[in-house]
Each structure stands twice: as structure tokens, then as C-alpha cells.
N, C-alpha and C positions, 0 to 999 in steps of 0.2 A: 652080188650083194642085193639083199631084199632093202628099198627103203619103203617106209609106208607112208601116205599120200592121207593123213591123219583128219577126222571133223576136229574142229575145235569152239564151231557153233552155225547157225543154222546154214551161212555161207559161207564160212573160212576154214582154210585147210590150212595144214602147216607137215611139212615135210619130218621126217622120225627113222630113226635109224638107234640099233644100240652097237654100234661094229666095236672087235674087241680092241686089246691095248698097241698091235703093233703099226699105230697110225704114221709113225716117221721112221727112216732107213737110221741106221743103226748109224753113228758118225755125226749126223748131219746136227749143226750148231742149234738150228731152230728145233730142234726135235730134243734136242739136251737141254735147251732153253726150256722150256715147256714139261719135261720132266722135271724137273730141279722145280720149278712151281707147284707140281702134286705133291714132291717131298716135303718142301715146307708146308704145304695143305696140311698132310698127315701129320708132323709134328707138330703144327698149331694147333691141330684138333687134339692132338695129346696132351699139349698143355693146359687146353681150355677143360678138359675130364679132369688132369691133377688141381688145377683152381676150384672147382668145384665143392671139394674136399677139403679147402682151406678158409681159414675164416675171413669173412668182410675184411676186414681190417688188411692181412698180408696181401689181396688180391686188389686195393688200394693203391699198395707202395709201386706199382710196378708202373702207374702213372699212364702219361698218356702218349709215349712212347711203343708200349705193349699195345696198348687200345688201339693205336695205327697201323703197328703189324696187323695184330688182328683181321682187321678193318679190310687192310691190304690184301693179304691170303685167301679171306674169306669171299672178295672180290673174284679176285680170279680163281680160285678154284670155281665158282658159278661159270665164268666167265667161255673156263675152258669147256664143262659137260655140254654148253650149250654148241659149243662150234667143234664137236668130234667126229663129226657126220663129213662135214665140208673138208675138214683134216683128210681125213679117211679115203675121200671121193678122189684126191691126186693121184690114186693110183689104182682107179676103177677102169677096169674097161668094157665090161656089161654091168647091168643094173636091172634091177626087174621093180617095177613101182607097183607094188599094191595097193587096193584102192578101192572104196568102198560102190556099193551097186548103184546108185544114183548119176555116178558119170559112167560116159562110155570111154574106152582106150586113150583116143584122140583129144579129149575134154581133160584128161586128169595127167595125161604126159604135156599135155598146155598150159595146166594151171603148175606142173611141178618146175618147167620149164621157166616159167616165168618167177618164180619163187625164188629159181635159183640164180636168175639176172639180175632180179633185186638184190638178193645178196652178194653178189660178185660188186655189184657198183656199190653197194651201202661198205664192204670189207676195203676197197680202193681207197675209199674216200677218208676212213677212220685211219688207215696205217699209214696216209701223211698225214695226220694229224697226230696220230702217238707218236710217229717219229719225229715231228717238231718238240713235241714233250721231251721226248727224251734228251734232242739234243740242249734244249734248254736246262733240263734236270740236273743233265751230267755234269757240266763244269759249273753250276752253279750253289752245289753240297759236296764238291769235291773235296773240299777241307774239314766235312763234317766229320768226326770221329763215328766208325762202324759204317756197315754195308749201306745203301744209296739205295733206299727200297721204292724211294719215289721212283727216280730213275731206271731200274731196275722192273721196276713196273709196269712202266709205261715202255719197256725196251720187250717186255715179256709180250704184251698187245697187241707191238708193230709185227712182232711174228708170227702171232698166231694169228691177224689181220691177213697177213702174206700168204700165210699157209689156206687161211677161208678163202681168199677172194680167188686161187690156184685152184682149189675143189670145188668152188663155185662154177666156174669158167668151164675147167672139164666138164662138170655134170650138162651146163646149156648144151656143148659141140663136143665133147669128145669123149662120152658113154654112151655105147649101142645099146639102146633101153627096149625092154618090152615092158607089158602089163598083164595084170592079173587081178580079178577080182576076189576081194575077200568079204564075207556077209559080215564076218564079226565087226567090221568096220562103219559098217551101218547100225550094227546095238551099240557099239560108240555115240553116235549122234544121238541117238534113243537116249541113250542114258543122260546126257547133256539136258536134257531137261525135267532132271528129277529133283528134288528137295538135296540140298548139299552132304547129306550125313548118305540116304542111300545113294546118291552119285556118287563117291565116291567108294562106298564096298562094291558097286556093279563097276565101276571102272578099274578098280581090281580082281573082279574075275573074269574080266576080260585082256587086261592084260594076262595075268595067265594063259589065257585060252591063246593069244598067241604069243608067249614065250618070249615076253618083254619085259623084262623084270621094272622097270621106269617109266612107262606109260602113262599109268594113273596121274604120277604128278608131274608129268611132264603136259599132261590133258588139261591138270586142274592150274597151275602154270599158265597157259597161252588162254584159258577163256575166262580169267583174273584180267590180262593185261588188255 
């Protein structure tokens, strides 16, 4: 698995990967969890193109009930594109970090390393604390008439928390990693400091150029935050 060892401004790097959809073994609850979360992505994304279509007034009545869902899905679907990498990583056993010509080997397998310790401890520490949500959530809208999205929610987190801090962990100790330099990764930095209308068409042909289709705004993403 290529992951790339990303600028995201003049000193920060941040780890990038687009691996494809078979991130969890077929069976596994937290992996049915976590799909069932894209499905209602997608139909929430399909109801918000049919509102669209409908006037002010009916997109109203639906109150703020609907506005929560929303709210909800539109959460985690973000929630999930950003943690698919570490998903993925559970079941890496080579890795090759690509990584732009300003560091050497040993510089940029150190700073990925450490990236990914930070997020192993940052994924630990958030999945008890969704899973106290949750246990709190659950029996306390038990009697709410309709599904327990809060609950459900925050039950959706603590697994894919579990699943992050799992792919985190492997990537520190148990991915045999090499490296490889890529130049395009240095016009990346390059382009980080152009005027935002042309940094972003030059940060899309470069993704292009390597065959990322979500680069661009995953670049313009992390050097906002």
C-alpha cells in the first residue's frame, strides 16, 4: 500500500492514502456498523437533492428533527473519509511512504511514525469517551418513539475509534515500511503558496499527476485547519 507523507504547509506533513472500499472482513459487526453509516449518507444526500426541488415552505415542515438527522449523517460521513486510511492499515503488512525530496528515508518514516502514535493515543482516548456517550444515550431515549440516532451515533465513533487506534498501532510496529521519493510532492509545497484560486487548479493537476482523485481537497482541508 502507497501511503503519501503529504506538505500541508511550510513544516507540516500529514499522512494521505485513498485505499479502496474493502476496509473491513465481511461479517465483522464494526465493519456492518460503519457501512450502514455510508447508506444513510447516501440517502440523506438524496433527500437533501429531492428538498432542493421543493419549495421553502414543505422543506420547513420537516422541522428540526430532519435538521438533526442531517446534522447527524453529514457528521459522520466526514467523520468516516477522514479515518479510512487507519481503517485500512489493520490489515497492512508492507507499506511504502512516499514522500517529497526535502527529507531523507529516515526523516519522513520518523515524522510518519510519529503521526501515527499521535493518532493511536488521540483514537484511545476519544472511543472511551464515545462509549460513555453511548452508554449514557442508550437507555436514556429508550422510550423515544423511532431509531436513537444520538445513541447510534456516538455507538457508530466508538467503532470506528477502535478500528483507528487498531490501524494506527499497526502502522507505528507492525508495517514492514520502506520509502520512496516522489518530486511531485515537492510542487505540492510549491503550490501552497500561491493565491487560493490558482492553488487550487495547480493542486488539482497534481493530484492528477498522481492518481488521487481527493488530494486537492484534502490539501486545501488540513492547511485551513
Amino acid at each position: 500500500m502507497n501511503v503519501f507523507l503529504v506538505p500541508v504547509d511550510r513544516t507540516r506533513y500529514e499522512l494521505y492514502c485513498e485505499p479502496n472500499d474493502a476496509d473491513h472482513p465481511p461479517g465483522a459487526v464494526t465493519g456492518k456498523l460503519l457501512r450502514r453509516a455510508r447508506e444513510v449518507l447516501a440517502a440523506e444526500q438524496e433527500a437533501r437533492r429531492d428538498r432542493r426541488t421543493a419549495q421553502a415552505a414543505d422543506a420547513d415542515e420537516a422541522g428540526w428533527p430532519a435538521r438533526m438527522r442531517a446534522a447527524l449523517t453529514r457528521g459522520l460521513a466526514a467523520w468516516i473519509s477522514q479515518h479510512r486510511l487507519l481503517w485500512h492499515m489493520r490489515h497492512v503488512r508492507e507499506g511504502v511512504l512516499v514522500h517529497a525530496g526535502d527529507l531523507n528515508a529516515e526523516q519522513a518514516l520518523a515524522i510518519a511514525r510519529g503521526r501515527l502514535q499521535r493518532q493511536s493515543d488521540h483514537h484511545r482516548f476519544w472511543m472511551v469517551i464515545d462509549g460513555l456517550a453511548t452508554a449514557v444515550f442508550g437507555p436514556l431515549f429508550f422510550f423515544v418513539p423511532g431509531p436513537n440516532l444520538i445513541s447510534w451515533y456516538f455507538a457508530a465513533k466508538m467503532a470506528g475509534h477502535w478500528l483507528a487506534f487498531r490501524g494506527a498501532r499497526r502502522g507505528v510496529s507492525g508495517v514492514d515500511w520502506s520509502a520512496r521519493v516522489s518530486p511531485v510532492l515537492d510542487e505540492v509545497r510549491e503550490a501552497l503558496a500561491l493565491p487560493a484560486d490558482r492553488r487550487r487548479l495547480r493542486l488539482r493537476e497534481l493530484s492528477r499527476e498522481l492518481r488521487l482523485d481527493h488530494l486537492a481537497a484534502f490539501v486545501e482541508r488540513r492547511k485551513q485547519a
